[in-house]
N, C-alpha and C positions, 0 to 999 in steps of 0.2 A: 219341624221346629226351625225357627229363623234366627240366625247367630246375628248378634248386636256386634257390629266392625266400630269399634271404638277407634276414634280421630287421637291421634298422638300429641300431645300438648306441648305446646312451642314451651321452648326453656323461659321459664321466669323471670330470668334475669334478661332475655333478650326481649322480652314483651314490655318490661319495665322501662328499657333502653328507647324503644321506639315507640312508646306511646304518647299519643297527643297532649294527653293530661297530663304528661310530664312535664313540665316547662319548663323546669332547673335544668334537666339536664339538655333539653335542648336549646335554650340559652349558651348554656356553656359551649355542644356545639358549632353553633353558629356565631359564637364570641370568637371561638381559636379560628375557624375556617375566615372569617371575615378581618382578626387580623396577621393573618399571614398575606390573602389578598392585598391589602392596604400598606403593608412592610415593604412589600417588595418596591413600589415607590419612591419609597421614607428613608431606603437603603442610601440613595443619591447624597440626601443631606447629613448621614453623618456625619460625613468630614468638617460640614459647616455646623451645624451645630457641638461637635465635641464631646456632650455630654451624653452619653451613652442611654443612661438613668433616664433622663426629660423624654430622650424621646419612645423608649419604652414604655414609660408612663402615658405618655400621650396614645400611642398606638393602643395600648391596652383599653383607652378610657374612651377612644373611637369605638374600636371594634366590640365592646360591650353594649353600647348605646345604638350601633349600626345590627345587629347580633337581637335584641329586644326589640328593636323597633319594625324588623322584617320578621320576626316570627309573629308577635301580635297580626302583623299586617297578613299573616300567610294565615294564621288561624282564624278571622274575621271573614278571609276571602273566601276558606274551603269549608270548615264548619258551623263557622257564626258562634264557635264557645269563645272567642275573644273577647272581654267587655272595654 
């Protein structure tokens, strides 16, 4: 008799996390990673700019558009599901 060795199923919520066809969440991400990169820069100008708010906004609306536009570009290069 030959015993069936059943593969252990990754957690769902971590296959969910890392899947390609997710793209919300890795959006999101490659949003946070890319603006903390780009802050640490932006750090300099506080003082000149002053307004704390602008430049948070600004950083946020970088590192979302930098964050979408290298994931499409990473999906297109590795699986070609990017349209």
């Amino acid at each position: 008799m030959k015993e069936e060795v059943k593969i252990k199923e990754v957690n769902p919520t971590l296959k969910f996390l890392l899947s390609n066809n997710n793209v919300v969440i890795n959006l999101l991400l490659l949003g946070f990673s890319f603006l903390l990169i780009i802050m640490i820069p932006i750090m300099a100008l506080k003082d000149w700019l002053k307004e704390e708010l602008v430049v948070d906004i600004i950083l946020m609306i970088i590192g979302s558009f930098l964050g979408a536009g290298l994931l499409k570009y990473g999906l297109k290069k590795e699986n070609g599901t990017a349209k």
